[in-house]
C-alpha positions as CSV (number, residue, x, y, z in Angstrom):
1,X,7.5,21.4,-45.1
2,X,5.7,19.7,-47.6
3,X,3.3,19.7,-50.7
4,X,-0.2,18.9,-50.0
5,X,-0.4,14.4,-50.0
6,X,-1.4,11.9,-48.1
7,X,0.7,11.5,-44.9
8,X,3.0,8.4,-44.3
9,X,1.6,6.3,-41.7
10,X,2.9,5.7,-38.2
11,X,3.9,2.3,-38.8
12,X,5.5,3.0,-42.0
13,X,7.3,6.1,-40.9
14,X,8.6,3.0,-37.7
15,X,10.2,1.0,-40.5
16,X,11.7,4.1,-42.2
17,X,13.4,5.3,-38.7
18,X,15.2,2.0,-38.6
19,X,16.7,2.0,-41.6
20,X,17.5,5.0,-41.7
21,X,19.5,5.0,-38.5
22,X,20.9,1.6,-39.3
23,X,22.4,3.0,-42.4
24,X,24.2,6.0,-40.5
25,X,25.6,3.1,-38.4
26,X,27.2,1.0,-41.0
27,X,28.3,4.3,-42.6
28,X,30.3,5.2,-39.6
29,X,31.1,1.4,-38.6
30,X,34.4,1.2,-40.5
31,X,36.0,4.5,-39.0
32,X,38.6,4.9,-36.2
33,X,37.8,7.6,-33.0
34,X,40.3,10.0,-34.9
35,X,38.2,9.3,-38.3
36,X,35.3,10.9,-36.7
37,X,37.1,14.2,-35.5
38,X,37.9,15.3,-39.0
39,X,37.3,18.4,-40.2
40,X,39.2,19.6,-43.2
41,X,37.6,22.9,-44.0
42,X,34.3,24.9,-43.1
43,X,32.7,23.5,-45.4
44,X,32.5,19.8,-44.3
45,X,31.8,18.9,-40.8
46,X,33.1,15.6,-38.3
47,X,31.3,12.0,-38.7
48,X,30.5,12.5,-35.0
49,X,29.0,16.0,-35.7
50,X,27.0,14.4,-38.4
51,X,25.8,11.4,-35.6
52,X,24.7,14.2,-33.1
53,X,23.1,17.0,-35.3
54,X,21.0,14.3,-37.1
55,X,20.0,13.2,-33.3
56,X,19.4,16.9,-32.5
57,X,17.1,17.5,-35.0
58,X,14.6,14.2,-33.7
59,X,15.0,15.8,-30.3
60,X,14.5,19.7,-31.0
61,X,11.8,19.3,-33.7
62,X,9.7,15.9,-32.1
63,X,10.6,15.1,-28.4
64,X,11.2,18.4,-26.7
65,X,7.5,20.0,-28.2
66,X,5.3,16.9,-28.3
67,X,6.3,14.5,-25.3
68,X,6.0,16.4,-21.8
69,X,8.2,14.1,-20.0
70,X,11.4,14.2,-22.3
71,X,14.7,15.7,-20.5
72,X,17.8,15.7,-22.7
73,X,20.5,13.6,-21.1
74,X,22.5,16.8,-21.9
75,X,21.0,20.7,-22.3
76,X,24.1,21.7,-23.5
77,X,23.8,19.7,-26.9
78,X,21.2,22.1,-28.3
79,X,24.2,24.5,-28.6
80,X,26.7,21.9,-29.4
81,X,24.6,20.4,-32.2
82,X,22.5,22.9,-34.0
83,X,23.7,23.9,-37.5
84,X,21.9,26.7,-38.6
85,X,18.4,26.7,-37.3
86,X,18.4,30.4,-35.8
87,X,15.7,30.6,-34.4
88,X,16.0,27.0,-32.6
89,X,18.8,29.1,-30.2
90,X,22.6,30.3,-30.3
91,X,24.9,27.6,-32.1
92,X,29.0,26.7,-31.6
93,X,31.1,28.0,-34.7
94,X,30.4,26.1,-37.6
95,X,34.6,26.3,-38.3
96,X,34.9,24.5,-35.5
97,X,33.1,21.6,-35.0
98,X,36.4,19.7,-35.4
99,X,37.2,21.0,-31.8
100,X,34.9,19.6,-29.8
101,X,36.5,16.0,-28.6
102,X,33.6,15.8,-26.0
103,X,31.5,14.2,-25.6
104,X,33.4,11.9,-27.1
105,X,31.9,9.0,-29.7
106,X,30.3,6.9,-27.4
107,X,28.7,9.5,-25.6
108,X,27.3,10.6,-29.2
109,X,26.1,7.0,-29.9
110,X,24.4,6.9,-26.5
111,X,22.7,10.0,-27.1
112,X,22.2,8.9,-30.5
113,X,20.3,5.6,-28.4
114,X,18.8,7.7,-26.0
115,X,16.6,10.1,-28.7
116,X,16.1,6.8,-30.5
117,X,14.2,5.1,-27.3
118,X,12.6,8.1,-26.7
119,X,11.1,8.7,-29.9
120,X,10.1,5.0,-30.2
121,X,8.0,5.5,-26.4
122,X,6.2,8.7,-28.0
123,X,5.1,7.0,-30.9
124,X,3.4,4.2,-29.2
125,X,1.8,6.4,-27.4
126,X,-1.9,6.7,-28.3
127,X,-2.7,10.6,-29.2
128,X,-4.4,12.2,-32.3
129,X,-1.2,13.7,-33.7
130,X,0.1,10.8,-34.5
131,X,-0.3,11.3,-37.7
132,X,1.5,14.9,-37.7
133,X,4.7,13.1,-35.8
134,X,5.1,10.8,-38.4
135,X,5.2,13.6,-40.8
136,X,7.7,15.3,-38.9
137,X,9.3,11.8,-38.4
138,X,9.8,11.6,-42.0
139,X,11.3,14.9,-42.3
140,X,14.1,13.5,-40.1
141,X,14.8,10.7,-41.6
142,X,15.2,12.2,-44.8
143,X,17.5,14.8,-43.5
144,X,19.3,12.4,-41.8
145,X,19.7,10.2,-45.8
146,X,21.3,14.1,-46.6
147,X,23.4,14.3,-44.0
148,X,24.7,10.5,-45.0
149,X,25.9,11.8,-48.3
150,X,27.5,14.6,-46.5
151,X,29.3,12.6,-44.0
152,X,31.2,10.2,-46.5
153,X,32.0,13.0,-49.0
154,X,33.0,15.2,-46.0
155,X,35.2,12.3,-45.1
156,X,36.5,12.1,-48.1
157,X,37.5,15.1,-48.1
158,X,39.3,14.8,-44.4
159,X,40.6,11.9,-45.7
160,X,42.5,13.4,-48.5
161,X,45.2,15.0,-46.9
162,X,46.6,11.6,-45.6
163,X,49.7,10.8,-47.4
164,X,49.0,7.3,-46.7
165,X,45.6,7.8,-49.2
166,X,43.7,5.5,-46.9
167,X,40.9,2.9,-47.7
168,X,37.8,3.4,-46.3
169,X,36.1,0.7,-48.2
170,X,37.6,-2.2,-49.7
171,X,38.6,-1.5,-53.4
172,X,37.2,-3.5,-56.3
173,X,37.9,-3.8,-59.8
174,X,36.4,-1.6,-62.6
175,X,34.7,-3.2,-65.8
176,X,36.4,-3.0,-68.8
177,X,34.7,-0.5,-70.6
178,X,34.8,1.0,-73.9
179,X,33.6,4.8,-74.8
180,X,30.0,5.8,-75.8
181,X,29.5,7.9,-77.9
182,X,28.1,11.2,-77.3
183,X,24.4,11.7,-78.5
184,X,21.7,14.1,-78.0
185,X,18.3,13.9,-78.3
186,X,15.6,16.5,-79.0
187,X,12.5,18.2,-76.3
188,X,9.8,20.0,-77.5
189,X,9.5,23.6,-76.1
190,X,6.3,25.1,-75.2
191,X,4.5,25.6,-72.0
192,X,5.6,22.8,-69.0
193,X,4.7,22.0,-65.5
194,X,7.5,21.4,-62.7
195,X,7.7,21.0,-59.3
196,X,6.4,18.2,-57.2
197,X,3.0,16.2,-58.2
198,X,1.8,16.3,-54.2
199,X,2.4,12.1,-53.7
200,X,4.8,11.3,-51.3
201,X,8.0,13.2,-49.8
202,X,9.0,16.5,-50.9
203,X,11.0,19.1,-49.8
204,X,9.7,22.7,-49.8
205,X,11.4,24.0,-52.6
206,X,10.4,21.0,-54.6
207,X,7.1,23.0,-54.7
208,X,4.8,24.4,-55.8
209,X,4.0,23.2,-58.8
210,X,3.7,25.7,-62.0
211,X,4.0,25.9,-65.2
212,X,7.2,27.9,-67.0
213,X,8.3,27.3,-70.9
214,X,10.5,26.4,-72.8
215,X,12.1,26.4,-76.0
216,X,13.3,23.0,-78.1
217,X,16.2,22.1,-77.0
218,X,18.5,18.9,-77.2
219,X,20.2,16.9,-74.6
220,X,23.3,14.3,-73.9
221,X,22.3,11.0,-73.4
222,X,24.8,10.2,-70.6
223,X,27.1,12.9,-68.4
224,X,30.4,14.4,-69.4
225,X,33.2,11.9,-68.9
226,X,36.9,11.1,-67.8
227,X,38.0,10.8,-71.3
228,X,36.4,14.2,-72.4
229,X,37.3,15.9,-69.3
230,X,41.3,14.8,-70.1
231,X,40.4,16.1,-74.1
232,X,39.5,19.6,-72.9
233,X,42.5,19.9,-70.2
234,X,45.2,18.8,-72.8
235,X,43.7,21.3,-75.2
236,X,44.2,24.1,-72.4
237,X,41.0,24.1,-71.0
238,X,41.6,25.4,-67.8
239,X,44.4,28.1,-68.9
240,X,42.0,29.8,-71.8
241,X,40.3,32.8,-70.4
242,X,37.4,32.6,-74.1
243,X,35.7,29.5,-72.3
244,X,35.2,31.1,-68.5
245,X,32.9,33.2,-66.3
246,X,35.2,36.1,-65.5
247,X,34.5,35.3,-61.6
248,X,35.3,31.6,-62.5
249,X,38.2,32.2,-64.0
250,X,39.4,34.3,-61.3
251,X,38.7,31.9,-58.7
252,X,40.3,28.7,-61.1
253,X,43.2,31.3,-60.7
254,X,43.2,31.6,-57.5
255,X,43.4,27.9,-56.2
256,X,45.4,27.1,-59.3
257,X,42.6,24.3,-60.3
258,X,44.3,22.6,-63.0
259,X,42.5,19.1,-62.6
260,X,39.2,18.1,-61.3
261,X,39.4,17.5,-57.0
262,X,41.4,15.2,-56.0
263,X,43.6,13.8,-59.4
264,X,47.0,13.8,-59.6
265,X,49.2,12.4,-62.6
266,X,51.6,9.3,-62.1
267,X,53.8,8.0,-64.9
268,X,52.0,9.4,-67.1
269,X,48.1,7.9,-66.3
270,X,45.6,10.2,-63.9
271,X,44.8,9.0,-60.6
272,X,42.3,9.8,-58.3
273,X,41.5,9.5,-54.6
274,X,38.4,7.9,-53.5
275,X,36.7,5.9,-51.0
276,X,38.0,3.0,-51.9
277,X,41.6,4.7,-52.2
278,X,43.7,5.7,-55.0
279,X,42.6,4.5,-58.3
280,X,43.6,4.7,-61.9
281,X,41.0,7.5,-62.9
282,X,38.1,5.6,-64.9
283,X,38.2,7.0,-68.1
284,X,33.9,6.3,-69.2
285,X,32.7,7.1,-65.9
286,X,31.5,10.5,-65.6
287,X,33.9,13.1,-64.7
288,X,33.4,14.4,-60.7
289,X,34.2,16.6,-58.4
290,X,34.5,19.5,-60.6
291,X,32.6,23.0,-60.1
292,X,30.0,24.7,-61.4
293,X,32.2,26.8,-62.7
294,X,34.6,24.1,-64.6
295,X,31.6,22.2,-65.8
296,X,30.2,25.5,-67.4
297,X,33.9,26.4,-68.9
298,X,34.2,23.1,-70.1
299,X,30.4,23.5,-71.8
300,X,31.3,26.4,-73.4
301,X,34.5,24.6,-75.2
302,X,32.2,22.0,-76.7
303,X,30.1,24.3,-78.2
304,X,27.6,23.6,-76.3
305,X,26.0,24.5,-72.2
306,X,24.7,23.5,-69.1
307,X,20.9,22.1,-69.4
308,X,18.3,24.5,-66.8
309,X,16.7,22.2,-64.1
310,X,13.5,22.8,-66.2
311,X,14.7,20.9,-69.3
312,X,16.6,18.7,-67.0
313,X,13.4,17.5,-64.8
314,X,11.0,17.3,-68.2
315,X,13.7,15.1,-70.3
316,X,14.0,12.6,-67.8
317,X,10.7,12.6,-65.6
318,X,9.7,9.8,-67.4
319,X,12.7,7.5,-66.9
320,X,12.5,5.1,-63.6
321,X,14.8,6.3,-61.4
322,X,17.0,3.2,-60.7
323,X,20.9,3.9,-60.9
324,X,24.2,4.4,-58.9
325,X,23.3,5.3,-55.3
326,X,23.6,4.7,-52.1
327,X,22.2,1.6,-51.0
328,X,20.6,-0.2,-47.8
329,X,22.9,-0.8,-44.5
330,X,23.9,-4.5,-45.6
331,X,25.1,-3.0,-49.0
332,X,26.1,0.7,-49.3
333,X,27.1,0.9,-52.6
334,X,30.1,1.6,-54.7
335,X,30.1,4.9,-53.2
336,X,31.8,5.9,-56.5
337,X,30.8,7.2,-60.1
338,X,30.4,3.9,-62.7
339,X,30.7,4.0,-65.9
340,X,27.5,3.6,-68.1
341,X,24.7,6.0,-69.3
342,X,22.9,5.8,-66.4
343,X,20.4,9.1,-65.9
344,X,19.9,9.2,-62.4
345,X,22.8,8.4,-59.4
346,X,26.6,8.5,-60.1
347,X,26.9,12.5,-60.0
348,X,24.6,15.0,-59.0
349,X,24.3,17.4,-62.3
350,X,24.8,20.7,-62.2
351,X,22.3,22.8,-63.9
352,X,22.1,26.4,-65.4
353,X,19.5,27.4,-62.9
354,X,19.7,29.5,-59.7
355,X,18.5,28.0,-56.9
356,X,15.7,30.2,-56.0
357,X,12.0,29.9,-55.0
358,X,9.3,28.4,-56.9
359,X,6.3,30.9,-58.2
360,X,4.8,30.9,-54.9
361,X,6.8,29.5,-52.5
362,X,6.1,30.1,-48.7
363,X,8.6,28.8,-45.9
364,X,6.6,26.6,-43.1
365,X,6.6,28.8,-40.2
366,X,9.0,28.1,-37.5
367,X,12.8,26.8,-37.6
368,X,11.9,24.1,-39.9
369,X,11.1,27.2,-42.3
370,X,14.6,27.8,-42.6
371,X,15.1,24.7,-43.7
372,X,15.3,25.9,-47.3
373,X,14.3,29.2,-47.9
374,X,17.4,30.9,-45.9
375,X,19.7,29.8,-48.7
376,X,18.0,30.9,-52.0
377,X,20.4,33.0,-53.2
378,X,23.9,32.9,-55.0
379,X,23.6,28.7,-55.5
380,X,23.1,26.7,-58.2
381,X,20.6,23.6,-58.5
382,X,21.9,20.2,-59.5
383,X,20.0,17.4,-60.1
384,X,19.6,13.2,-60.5
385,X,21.4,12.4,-57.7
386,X,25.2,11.1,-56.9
387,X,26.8,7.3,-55.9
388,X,26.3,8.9,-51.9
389,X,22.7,9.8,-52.5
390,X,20.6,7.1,-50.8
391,X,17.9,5.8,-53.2
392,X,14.7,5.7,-51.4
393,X,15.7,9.9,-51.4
394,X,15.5,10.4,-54.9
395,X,12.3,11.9,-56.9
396,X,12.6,13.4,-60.3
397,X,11.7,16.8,-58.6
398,X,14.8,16.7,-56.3
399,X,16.8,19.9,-55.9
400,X,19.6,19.6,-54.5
401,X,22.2,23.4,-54.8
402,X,25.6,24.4,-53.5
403,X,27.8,27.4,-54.9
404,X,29.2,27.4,-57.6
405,X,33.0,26.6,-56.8
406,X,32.3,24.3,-54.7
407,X,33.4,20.8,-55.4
408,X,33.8,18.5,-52.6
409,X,30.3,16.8,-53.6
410,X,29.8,14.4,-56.0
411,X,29.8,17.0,-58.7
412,X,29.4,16.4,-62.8
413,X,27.1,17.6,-65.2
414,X,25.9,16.4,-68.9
415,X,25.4,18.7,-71.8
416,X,22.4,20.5,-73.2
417,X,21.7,22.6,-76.8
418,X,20.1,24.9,-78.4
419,X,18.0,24.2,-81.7
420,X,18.1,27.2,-84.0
């Protein structure tokens, strides 16, 4: 579940529960009862599915194994509420999670309250695992911070296909910007170690830590942007077959992508959608919501490509990770890329790397082993976090990995070379 460190302690693991949950709450505050029963594709999932699961997995993983005298207030949620976890028992259509209208929302938030009390009786209970609770504790709450980014992008996405472009939070007004230029600047190869250090949280496929080389190689100083993302699609980006993967190509093709997600042109200036509504498309803020696919055509057109999550984590291990995320309950963020030439936040990055298993890797045994492992295969890895990532989530080892035409998340991607 974790690399080898010292555990979080019970009381700090208290704090990080409450916040945690507090967050979810003032993500979900602003939304209507119908808000919470979207689901556009199979891909995304409801707000209220999100409220449950994340209360499932407290209750499957923690309550039901390790206090005697917990009953669910409903058995029927464990099939209702599981996403993936095979070996945690049989699961409802992941296609149609949008279906299920009961319980309805304030049964979920009194479930939601009920696996909250629960879990606060059991650890103020006095018992030697303790310690091992708040471990699992922590794994909660940090899949609840990635099921937080998945709930407003999923919404987003629900949200889309309104053609009243609704406002989930209130807009505000871009700086004036001006564009910076593109620069690059130069790694030594050789042999490197990765992976997580063994201090604090970590995922399993964060570890463990190894060594792997690599060759000199330069990189951008800030992500691909709105202004070069227009450059390469009035120069017939998307329509020339030289710059593309054949299978990206096929599948551009195929859901005629002609824009990144979500733009549409309006007397004459690109628009977007967003969280805050329609907005003029912001042309120094880094291009999102494009695929791995697009970001590696577009690559390829500048003569350059996509950096490998090695090179990635090594160039910028160094940097304090402070940036465009997700913030606390009272202030959530802008919830959008900014401009700047900010490393970490704004879009997750899309590397060159698959996302498979560290040098080895071993799954924890149990459902929680499928955590991670289940999916290395056919995914890419991005890195440095997005605008929905919370940022007490974030490490420089973070690997985050979808498929590569997806491009619902917050998707960009900076440039890396070769040196000759």
């Amino acid at each position: 579940m974790t690399a080898t460190r010292a555990k979080i302690s019970p009381s700090s693991v208290n704090e990080l529960f409450t916040r945690t949950r507090a967050r979810t709450d003032t993500l979900v505050a602003p939304l209507a009862p119908e808000d919470m029963m979207l689901q556009s594709m199979e891909d995304a999932s409801p707000a209220k599915w999100h409220l449950a699961h994340t209360t499932w997995f407290f209750e499957e993983f923690i309550l039901k194994p390790r206090l005697p005298t917990y009953v669910s207030p409903d058995d029927r949620f464990a099939f209702l509420f599981n996403s993936y976890y095979t070996q945690a028992g049989p699961r409802h259509a992941r296609d149609k999670r949008g279906m299920v209208s009961r319980p309805d929302g304030q049964a979920v938030r009194d479930y939601r309250s009920y696996v909250e009390d629960s879990l606060t009786t059991l650890m103020a209970t006095s018992r030697d695992d303790l310690d091992d609770i708040a471990e699992l504790v922590e794994l909660g709450c940090h899949h609840e911070m990635q099921h937080q980014e998945l709930l407003v992008t999923d919404l987003l996405h629900g949200l889309s296909f309104n053609p009243l472009l609704p406002v989930y939070k209130d807009p505000e007004p871009l700086p004036v910007t001006k564009e910076q230029p593109l620069e690059f600047t130069r790694h030594a190869g050789g042999l490197v170690e990765i992976g997580h250090t063994g201090s604090g949280f970590s995922y399993d496929c964060e570890g463990p830590r190894h060594k792997t080389y690599l060759h000199t190689y330069d990189i951008a100083n800030r992500p691909v942007t709105n202004r070069d993302w227009i450059a390469f699609m009035q120069d017939g980006g998307y329509s020339d077959s030289r710059h593309w993967l054949m299978e990206g190509f096929a599948v551009s093709k195929r859901e005629a992508w002609e824009h990144p997600l979500y733009w549409w042109q309006q007397d004459g200036e690109w628009w977007t959608y967003t969280l805050r509504g329609p907005q003029p498309v912001a042309l120094d803020a880094p291009v999102v919501h494009v695929s791995y696919y697009e970001a590696d055509a577009y690559a390829r057109w500048a003569g350059a490509r996509l950096p490998t999550e090695a090179e990635h984590e090594c160039a910028f291990r160094d940097t304090p990770i402070a940036g465009n995320f997700m913030g606390d309950a009272e202030a959530i963020g802008m919830l959008r890329p900014m401009p700047g030439d900010g490393i970490w936040g704004d879009v997750w990055e899309w590397t060159a790397s698959d996302f498979a298993p560290y040098p080895g890797f071993r799954p924890p045994e149990g459902a929680l082993g499928e955590y991670n492992g289940k999916f290395m295969v056919n995914q890419r890895v991005l890195r440095g976090g997005s605008c929905a990532t919370p940022r007490e989530q974030m490490r420089t080892t973070y690997r985050t990995f979808f498929y590569p035409h997806q491009r619902w998340q917050m998707m960009g991607f900076r440039l890396a070379k070769d040196v000759a």
